[in-house]
C-alpha positions, -999 to +999 in steps of 0.1 A: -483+355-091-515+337-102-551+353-091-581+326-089-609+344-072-603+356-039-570+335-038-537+338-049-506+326-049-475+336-052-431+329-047-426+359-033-445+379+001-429+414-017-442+406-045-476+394-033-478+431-007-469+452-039-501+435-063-524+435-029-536+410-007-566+392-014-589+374+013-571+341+010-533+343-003-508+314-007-469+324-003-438+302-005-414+308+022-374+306+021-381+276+045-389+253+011-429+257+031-459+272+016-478+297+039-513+309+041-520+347+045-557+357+055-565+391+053-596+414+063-607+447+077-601+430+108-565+421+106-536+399+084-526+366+098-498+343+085-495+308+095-477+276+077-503+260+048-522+231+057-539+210+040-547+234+002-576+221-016-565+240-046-531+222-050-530+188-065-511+160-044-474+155-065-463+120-058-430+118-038-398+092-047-379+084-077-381+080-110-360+059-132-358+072-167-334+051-181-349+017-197-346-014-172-309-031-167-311-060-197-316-095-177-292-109-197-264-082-185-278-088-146-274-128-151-238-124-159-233-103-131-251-126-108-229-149-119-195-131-111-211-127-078-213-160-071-181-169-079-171-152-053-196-166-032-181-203-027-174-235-003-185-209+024-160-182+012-181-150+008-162-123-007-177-087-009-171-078-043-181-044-067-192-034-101-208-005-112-233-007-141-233+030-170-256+042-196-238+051-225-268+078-239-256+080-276-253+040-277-285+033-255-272+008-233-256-005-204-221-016-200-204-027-164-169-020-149-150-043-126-126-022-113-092-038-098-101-042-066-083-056-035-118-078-014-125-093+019-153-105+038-158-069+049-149-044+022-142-038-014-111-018-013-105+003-056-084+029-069-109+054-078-084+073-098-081+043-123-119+039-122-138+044-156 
């Protein structure tokens, strides 16, 4: 639990009701949500957090921690694409692009793979 004034904030509402609740008190719920607890002489209410002042926005989405794919490794796979991709022929068609860590870099697998206009059809037991 971490006490900034009259606020705190805390993972767990046992927790929190064992140290005491201060004016303004900040509990996560099971329910992933963040609840705000106001108590006073008056009474206790709980309701789901709003918007919390105190908490800094954390950006949402993805980041990639690998380095970027090498253009010269995404050329040559453009390249197989097209290939498959001509005189009005357009095959679906699948690779898969790894990260070997102790080498640090990419390498690409073409499985066998049985394609149509529609699907890629591969043993994924013979895969990698």
């Amino acid at each position: 639990m971490n006490k900034i004034g009259i606020h705190t904030f805390s993972w767990s509402l046992s927790e929190l009701l064992v140290s005491g609740l201060q004016p303004f008190n900040i509990v996560a719920g099971n329910d992933g949500r963040l609840y705000e607890i106001r108590h006073s002489d008056l009474g206790t209410i709980i309701v789901p957090a709003g918007e919390l002042r105190r908490l800094e926005e954390i950006p949402k989405g993805f980041q990639f921690n690998l380095p970027k794919i090498p253009g010269e490794l995404l050329s040559k796979v453009i390249s197989f694409f097209r290939d498959y991709c001509k005189n009005e022929i357009v095959l679906e068609v699948m690779v898969s692009f790894f990260y070997h860590p102790v080498k640090e870099e990419y390498f690409v697998e073409v499985p066998e793979q049985k394609v149509t206009k529609e699907r890629v059809l591969f043993d994924t037991v013979n895969f990698i």
